[in-house]
Every structure is written in structure tokens, then in C-alpha cells.
PAVEXZA-642810 format. One record per residue (C-alpha): residue in three letters; x, y, z. Coordinates in Angstrom, 3 decimals. Layout:
BEGIN
- ALA X Y Z
...
//
This chain:
BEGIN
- UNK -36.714 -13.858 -14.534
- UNK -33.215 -12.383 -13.957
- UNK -34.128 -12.003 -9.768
- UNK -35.162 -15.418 -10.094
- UNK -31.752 -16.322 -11.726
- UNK -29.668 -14.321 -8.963
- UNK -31.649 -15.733 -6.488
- UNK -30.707 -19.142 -7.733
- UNK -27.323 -18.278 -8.324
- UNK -26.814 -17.345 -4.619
- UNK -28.841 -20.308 -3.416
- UNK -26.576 -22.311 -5.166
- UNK -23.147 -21.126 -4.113
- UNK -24.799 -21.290 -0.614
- UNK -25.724 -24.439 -1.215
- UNK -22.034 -25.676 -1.906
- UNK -20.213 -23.768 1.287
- UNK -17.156 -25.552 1.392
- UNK -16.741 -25.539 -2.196
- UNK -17.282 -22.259 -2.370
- UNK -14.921 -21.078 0.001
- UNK -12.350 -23.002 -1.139
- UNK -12.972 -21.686 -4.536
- UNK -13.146 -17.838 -2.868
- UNK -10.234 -18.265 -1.531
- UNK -8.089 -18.796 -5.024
- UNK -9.455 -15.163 -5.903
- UNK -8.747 -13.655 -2.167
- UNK -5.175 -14.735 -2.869
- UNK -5.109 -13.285 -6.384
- UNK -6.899 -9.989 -5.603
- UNK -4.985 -10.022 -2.241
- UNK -1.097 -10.172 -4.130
- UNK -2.498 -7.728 -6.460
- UNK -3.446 -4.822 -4.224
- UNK -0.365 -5.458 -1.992
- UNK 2.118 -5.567 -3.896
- UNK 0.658 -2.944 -5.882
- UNK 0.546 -0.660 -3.028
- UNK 3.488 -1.424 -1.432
- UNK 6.003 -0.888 -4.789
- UNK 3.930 2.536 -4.793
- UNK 4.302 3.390 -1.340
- UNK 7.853 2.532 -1.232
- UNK 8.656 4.234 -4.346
- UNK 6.960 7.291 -3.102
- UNK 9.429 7.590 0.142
- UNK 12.191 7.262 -2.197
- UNK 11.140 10.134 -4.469
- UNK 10.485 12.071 -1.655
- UNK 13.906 11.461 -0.489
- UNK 14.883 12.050 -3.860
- UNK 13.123 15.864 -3.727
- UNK 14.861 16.419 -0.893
- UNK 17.721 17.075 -3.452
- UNK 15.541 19.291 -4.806
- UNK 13.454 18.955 -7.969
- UNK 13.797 22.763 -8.840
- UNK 18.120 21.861 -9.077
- UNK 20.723 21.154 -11.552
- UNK 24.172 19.805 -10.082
- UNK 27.289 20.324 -11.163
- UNK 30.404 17.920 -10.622
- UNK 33.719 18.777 -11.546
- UNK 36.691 16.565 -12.169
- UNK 38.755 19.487 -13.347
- UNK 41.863 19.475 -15.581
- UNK 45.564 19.421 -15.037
- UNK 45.060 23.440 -15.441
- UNK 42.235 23.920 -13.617
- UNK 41.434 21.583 -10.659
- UNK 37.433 22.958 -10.117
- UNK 36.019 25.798 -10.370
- UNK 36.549 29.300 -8.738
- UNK 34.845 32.636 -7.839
- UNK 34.582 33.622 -10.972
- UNK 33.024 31.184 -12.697
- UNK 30.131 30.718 -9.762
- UNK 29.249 34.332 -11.123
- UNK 28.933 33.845 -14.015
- UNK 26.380 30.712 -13.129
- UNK 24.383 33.128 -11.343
- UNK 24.289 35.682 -14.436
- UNK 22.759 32.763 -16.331
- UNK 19.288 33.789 -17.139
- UNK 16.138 32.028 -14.737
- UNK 18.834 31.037 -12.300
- UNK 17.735 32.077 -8.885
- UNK 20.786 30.851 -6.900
- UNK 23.878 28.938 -7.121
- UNK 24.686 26.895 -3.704
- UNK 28.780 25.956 -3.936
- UNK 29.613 22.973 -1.815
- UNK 33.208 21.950 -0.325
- UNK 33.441 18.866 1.897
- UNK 35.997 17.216 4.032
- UNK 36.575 15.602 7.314
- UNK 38.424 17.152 10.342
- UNK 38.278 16.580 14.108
- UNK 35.998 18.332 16.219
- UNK 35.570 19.133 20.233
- UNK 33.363 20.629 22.470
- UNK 32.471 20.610 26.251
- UNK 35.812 17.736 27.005
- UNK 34.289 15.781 24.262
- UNK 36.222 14.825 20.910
- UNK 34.754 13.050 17.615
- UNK 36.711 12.355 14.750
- UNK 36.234 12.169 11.320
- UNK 33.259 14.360 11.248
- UNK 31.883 15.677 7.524
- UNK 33.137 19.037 7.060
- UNK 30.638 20.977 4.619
- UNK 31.411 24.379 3.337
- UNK 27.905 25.821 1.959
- UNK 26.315 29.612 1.432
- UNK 23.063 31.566 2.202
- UNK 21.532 30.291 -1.048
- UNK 21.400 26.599 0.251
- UNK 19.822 27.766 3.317
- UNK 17.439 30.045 1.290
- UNK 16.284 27.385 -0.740
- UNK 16.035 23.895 1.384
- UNK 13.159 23.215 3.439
- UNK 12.801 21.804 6.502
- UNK 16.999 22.229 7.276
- UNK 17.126 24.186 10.392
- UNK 15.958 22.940 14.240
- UNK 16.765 26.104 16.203
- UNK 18.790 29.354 15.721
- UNK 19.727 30.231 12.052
- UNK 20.887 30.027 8.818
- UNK 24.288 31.053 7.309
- UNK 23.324 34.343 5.973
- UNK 25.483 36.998 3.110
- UNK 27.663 38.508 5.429
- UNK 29.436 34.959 6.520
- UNK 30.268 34.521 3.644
- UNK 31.653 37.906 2.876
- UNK 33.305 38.285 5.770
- UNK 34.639 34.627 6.009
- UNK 32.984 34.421 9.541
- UNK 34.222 31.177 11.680
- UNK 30.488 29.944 12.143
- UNK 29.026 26.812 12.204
- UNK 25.141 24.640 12.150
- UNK 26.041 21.141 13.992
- UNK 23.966 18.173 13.157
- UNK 21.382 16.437 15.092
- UNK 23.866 12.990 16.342
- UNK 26.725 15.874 17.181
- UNK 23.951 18.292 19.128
- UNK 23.007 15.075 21.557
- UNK 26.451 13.960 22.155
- UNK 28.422 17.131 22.971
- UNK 25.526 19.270 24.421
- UNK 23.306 16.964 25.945
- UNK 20.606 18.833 28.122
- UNK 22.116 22.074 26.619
- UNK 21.388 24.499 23.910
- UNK 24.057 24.596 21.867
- UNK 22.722 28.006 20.227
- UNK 25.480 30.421 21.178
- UNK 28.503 28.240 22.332
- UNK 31.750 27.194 20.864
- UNK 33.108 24.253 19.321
- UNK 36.536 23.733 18.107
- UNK 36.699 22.406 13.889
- UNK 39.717 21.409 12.557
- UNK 41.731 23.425 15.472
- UNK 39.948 26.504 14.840
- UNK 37.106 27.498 17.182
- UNK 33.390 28.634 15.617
- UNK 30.281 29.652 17.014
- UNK 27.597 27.627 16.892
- UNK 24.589 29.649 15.018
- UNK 22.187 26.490 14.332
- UNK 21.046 23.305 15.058
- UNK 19.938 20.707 12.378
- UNK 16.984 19.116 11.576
- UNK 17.218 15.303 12.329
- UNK 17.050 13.411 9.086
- UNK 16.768 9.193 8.161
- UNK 20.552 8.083 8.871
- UNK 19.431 6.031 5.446
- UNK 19.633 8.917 3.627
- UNK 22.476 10.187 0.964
- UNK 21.413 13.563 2.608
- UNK 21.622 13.101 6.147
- UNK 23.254 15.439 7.780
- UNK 23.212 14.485 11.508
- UNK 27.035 13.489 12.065
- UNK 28.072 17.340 9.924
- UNK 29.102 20.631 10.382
- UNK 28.250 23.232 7.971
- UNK 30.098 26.045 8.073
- UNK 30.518 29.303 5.030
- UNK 32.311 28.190 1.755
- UNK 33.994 30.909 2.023
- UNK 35.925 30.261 5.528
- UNK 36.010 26.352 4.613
- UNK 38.409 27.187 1.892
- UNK 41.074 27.353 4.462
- UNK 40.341 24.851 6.605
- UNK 40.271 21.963 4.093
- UNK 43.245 23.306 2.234
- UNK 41.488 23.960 -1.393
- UNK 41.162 27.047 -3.375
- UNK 38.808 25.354 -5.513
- UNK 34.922 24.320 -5.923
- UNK 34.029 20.722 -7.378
- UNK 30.660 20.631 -6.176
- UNK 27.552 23.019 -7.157
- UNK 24.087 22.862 -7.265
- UNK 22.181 25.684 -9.443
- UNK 18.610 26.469 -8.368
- UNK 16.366 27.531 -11.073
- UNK 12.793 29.899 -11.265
- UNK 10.877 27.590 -13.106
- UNK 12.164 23.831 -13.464
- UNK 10.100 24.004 -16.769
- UNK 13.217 25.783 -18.491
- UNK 15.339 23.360 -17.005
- UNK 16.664 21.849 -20.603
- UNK 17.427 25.300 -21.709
- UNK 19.285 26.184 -18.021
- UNK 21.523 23.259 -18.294
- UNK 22.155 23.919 -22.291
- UNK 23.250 27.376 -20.374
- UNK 25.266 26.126 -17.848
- UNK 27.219 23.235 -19.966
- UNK 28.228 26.096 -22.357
- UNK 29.532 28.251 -19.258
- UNK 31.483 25.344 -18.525
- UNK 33.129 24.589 -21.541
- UNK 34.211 28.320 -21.661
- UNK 35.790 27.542 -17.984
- UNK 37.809 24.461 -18.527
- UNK 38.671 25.593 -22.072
- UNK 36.698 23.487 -24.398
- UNK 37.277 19.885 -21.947
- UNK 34.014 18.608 -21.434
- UNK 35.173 15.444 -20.004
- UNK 36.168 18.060 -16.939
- UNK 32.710 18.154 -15.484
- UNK 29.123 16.593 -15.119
- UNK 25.968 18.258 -15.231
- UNK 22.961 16.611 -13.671
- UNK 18.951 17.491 -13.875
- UNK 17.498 16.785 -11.222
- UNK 13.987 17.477 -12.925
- UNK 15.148 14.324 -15.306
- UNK 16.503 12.210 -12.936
- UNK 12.716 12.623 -11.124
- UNK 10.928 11.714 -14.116
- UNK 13.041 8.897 -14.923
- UNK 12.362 7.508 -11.729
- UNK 8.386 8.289 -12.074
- UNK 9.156 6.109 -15.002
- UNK 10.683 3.743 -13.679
- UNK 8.009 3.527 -10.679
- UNK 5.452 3.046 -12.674
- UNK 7.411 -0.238 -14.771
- UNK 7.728 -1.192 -11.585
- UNK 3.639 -0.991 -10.633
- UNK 2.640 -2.922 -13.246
- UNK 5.184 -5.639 -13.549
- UNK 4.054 -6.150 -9.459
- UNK 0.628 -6.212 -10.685
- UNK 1.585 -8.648 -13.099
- UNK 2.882 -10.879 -10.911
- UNK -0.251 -10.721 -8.743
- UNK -2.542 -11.693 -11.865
- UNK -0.885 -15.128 -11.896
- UNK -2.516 -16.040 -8.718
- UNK -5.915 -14.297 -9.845
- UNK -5.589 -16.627 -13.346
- UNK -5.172 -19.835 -11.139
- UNK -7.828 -18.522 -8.845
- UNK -9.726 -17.793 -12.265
- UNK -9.223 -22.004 -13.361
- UNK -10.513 -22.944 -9.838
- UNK -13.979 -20.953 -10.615
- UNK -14.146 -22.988 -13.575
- UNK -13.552 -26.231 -12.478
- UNK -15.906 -25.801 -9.356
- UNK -18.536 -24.473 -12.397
- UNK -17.499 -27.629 -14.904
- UNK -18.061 -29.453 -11.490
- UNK -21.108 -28.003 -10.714
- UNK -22.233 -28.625 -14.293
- UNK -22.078 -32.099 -14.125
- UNK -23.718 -32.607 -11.134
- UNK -26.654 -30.641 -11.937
- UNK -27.280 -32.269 -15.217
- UNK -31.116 -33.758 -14.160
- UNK -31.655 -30.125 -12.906
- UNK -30.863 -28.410 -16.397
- UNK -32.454 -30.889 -18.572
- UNK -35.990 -30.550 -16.469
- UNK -35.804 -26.993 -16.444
- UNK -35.386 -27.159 -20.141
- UNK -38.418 -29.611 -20.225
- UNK -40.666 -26.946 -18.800
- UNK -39.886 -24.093 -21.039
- UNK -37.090 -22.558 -19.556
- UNK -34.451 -20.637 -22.564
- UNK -30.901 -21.792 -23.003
- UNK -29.795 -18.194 -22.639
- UNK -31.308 -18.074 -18.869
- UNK -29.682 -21.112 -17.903
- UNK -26.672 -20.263 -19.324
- UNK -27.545 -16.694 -17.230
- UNK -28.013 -18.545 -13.707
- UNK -24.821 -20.794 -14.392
- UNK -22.712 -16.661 -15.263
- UNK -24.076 -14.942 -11.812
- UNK -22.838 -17.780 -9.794
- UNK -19.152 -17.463 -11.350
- UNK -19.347 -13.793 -10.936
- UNK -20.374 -13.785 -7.417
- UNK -17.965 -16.359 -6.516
- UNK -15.282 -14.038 -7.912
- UNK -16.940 -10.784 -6.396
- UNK -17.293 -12.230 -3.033
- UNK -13.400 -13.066 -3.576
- UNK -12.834 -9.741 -5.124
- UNK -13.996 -7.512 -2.233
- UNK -12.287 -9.820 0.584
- UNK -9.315 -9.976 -0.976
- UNK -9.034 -5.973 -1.185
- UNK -9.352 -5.564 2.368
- UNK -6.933 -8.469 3.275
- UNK -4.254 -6.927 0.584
- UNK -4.541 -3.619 2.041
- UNK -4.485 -4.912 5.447
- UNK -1.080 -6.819 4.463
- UNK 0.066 -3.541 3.210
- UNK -0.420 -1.679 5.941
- UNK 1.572 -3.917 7.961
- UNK 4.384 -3.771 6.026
- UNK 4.209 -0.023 5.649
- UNK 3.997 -0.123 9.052
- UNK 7.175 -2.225 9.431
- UNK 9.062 -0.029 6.920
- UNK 8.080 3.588 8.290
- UNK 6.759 4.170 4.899
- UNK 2.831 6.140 4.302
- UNK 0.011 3.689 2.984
- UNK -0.546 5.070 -0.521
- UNK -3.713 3.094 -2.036
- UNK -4.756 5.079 -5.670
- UNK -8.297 5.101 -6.810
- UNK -6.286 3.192 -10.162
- UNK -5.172 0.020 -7.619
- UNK -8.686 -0.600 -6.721
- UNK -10.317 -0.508 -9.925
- UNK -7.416 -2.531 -11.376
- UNK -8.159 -5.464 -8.645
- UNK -11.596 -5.471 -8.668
- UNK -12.376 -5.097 -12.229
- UNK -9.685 -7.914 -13.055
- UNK -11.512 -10.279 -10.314
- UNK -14.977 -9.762 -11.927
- UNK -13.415 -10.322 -15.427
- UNK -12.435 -13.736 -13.639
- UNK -16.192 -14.413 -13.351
- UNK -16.927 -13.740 -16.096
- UNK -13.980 -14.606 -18.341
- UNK -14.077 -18.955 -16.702
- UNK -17.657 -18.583 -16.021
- UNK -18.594 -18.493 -19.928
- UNK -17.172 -22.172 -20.811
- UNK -19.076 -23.621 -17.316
- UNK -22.340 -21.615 -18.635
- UNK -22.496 -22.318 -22.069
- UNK -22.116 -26.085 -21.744
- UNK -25.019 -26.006 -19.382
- UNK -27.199 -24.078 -21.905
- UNK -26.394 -26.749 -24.804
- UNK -27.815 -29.743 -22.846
- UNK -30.162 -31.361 -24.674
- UNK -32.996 -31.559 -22.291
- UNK -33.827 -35.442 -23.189
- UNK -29.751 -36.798 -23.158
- UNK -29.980 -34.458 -19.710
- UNK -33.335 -36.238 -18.358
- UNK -31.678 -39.807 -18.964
- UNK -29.330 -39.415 -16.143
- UNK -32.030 -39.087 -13.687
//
């Protein structure tokens, strides 16, 4: 009997193509919103946490404001960072803009940053050719440097700039590395800097003192414990003023934003159940519809035997396929709109396992959530009040 009821069921929605469609097409929409916008708040917040873990995940930094005693912080006290227990590195930063040439060429107001072989040692995917900025730079205060990809292009097109000289600030350096390009979007771009050692940019931006560090750790699991650590180092340094410096956790700061991505997931996917609801009332009013004009139809069947609960069966599979048929079309036109956009905005197609069930389960608790109503006032009919409207 239930074959014969799908069979009907089908028959039916066959029966009533434009109908149909139109009444498809209310779910398409729904299911459609849903897995886009779904998809596309998780690919896009993806490529921003990546960006983000280009910071590094496996980082606290440290900003200093300093004191009218003690402008930053000094030699010293970046050893005694590194004697802090599950620190593997500490990475002091000094920035600042000077004017640079090279091959007749001048650019000005180019980002000066002073960094060490620990920042080198512990960021991927930094150097394009030639190397790193190594111990003995820094020891011996060498006048290096690692151009960016923007500066590379425009004073050594054609070239290898591996080897040659460039003048910084009026002092001339040797050019050890070459950059990896990065997005020009990103807080971390480096493709219009120099890096050259701490140690030597000291002198050339005028400052004896460090306001910028970022303190790698061996396990980001002891992270609360290494910046309990570091805070208390601190407080020794600037002699109890805690307002003198900020400590950030990178390892927080990620799983806020995990947080904050996911919020973000389901308020989209929120917004995309609206349409699915009003694709949800069309199903029901084609089935109320439908109803009604098969009134003579129920109230024979009824006359020849046939059970309330199988006519109220026949009346369900329709409103379920109507909203499966919807359901599956709808997926593959949301995921075509998101590749589009992902497309657009340079950004990988991330669809979860999570999205999909989420859509189609929702559009086949449509059929069946506005079938039931339809259904169960076909299976009340009273088979003689039915058989009068013949």
C-alpha cells in the first residue's frame, strides 16, 4: 500500500507541473540562502583566521607604552623573557620609516623593521630567495638587509637582488634575502619593507629601546601559565606599572574569533531559514489547495475501504517530495552561488559535512512540518459530506 501511496504522491505533483514548480522554487530559494550564506561566512572567516595564524597561533605579544623612567624595554629584560620556562624564542621588533635607494632609484617612506634570527626561525613561508638573518647579525650588528616583494620589482627589475647593495637611511646594506609576496590586504604584508637585525636598527632609527615583542612558546597549551610568566617579568621591569605594557595571546584571540565565527554561521543560517519558512507556507497552501480540489477523490476512496491514516499518508509524501525535490536543487544552486563569490573574493570553497545536513534536513522538516495540517484535513473527510460535491 505505501508504493501505491508514493506512486500516487508523485503522480500527483506531476500532475500539477506548474504548481509544483512554483511551489519548488520557494524551497530552492530557502535551501539555496541557507547553504550560501552558510558557506560563504565560513569560507570567508576561514581566510581571515588564516591570516590571523599568520601572526602565529603558537605567540604571545608584548606592547609597551613604557614609563617616564623607562621608555620600553632593553637587553636585559628580553633575557630574562627567554629564561621564562616553555619559551622557545623571543622575536624583538623596532620599526620606522627612512629613505631608501638602489640602482638610480629612490623610494621614500619605506617601513624600516628591525627583527632577529628567532622571527626567521619561527615564521613560515617568509623567505623567496637567499636567507634569513641568522645569530651572528645580530651579534655583530651586521648592516644587512631582506627587501620586500613591491621594493625587489621596482629597484631590481630583471635582476637578482641576492648579493647587491642598497642604501637605508644613508647607510648602505647588503641585500641577503628576498621576501615572500604577501595580500597587500594584510596587517602583515611585508612587500613595501626592509628588515634588517634589531640590533643594527637601533642606530638607525635613533632608539635604545624595544616596544614591540612577540614570545614564541613550546606548547601553546601552557599559554595561560606563559603569559601569567611574562606579565610578572614585566611588572618587575617597569617597577610595579602595569598600565606600562600589554600582553596579548594570540592562542585567545584565535579562539575568540572561532567563537565568534561560529555566531556568525548560525545567525547566516538563520537568516536563510526565513526564506525556507515562507517556502515552507507555500507547500502548504499548494497542499490546502490541493485538498480542496480533490475532495470527490478522498471521499470515494474512503467509500471503498481505503484508512484515514493512508490518505492522510499519500497527502505527507507529496509535501515531502515537493520539499526534497526543492531541497536537493537548492544545494547545488547555493553552492554554485558560493563558488562564484569565492571565486570573486580569492577565498577557498569550504562546504562542511554540518552545512549539508543542516539544509537538507531543515527542507525535509518543511515537508513534513506544513505537510501535516494539508494531510490530516484530508484524512478527516467524511466520505458522504466528501461524495456530495461530486
Amino acid at each position: 500500500m505505501f508504493k501505491e501511496n508514493l506512486k500516487m504522491a508523485w503522480m500527483n505533483v506531476l500532475n500539477n507541473k506548474m504548481r509544483s514548480a512554483l511551489t519548488i522554487f520557494g524551497i530552492v530559494i530557502g535551501v539555496g540562502s541557507i547553504i550560501a550564506l552558510i558557506t560563504i561566512g565560513k569560507s570567508s572567516m576561514s581566510e581571515m583566521t588564516s591570516e590571523f595564524e599568520l601572526f602565529g597561533a603558537d605567540k604571545i605579544s608584548i606592547q609597551v607604552v613604557g614609563t617616564p623612567l623607562k621608555q620600553g624595554l632593553v637587553e636585559s629584560d628580553i633575557l630574562k623573557l627567554q629564561e621564562i620556562e616553555n619559551v622557545a624564542g623571543v622575536s624583538p621588533t623596532l620599526s620606522g620609516y627612512a629613505t631608501i635607494v638602489a640602482s638610480g632609484t629612490e623610494k621614500t617612506n619605506v617601513l624600516v623593521q628591525g627583527k632577529n634570527d628567532v622571527y626567521f626561525n619561527k615564521t613560515m613561508n617568509l623567505l623567496d630567495s637567499g636567507r634569513g638573518i641568522n645569530r651572528l647579525d645580530i651579534e655583530s650588528e651586521n648592516n644587512v638587509t631582506l627587501i620586500g616583494s613591491t621594493i625587489s620589482k621596482e629597484m631590481f627589475f630583471g635582476e637578482d637582488p641576492i648579493g647587491k647593495n642598497i642604501i637605508i637611511g644613508g647607510v648602505s646594506y647588503k641585500i641577503i634575502g628576498t621576501l615572500s609576496e604577501t595580500n597587500n590586504y594584510s596587517g602583515s604584508s611585508t612587500n613595501d619593507s626592509v628588515i634588517i637585525p634589531y640590533t643594527t636598527s637601533m642606530d638607525l632609527l635613533g632608539t635604545g629601546y624595544i616596544t614591540s615583542v612577540d614570545v614564541y612558546m613550546n606548547n601553546a597549551l601552557n599559554s595561560t601559565q606563559i603569559t601569567d610568566d611574562i606579565q610578572a617579568k614585566l611588572i618587575e621591569a617597569f617597577n610595579g606599572k602595569k598600565e606600562a605594557f600589554t600582553v596579548m595571546n594570540m592562542q585567545d584571540m584565535l579562539s575568540s574569533i572561532n567563537n565568534i565565527t561560529n555566531m556568525l554561521s548560525f545567525m547566516l543560517g538563520g537568516i536563510g531559514s526565513i526564506a525556507l519558512f515562507v517556502g515552507g507556507i507555500g507547500i502548504m497552501n499548494m497542499m490546502l489547495v490541493s485538498v480542496t480540489e480533490r475532495t470527490a477523490e478522498i471521499g470515494l476512496r474512503k467509500a471503498l475501504g481505503a484508512e484515514p491514516r493512508r490518505i492522510q499518508q499519500q497527502f505527507l509524501l507529496e509535501s515531502v517530495f515537493l520539499s526534497l525535490i526543492g531541497g536537493i536543487i537548492g544545494f547545488f544552486s547555493g553552492v554554485f552561488v558560493a563558488y562564484i563569490v569565492c571565486l570573486i573574493m580569492s577565498t577557498s570553497l569550504i562546504l562542511t559535512p554540518s552545512t549539508v545536513l543542516l539544509a537538507l534536513g531543515f527542507s525535509a522538516a518543511v515537508g513534513i512540518l506544513f505537510g501535516i495540517t494539508p494531510a490530516r484535513k484530508a484524512s478527516k473527510l467524511h466520505p458522504i459530506e466528501a461524495l456530495r460535491s461530486v
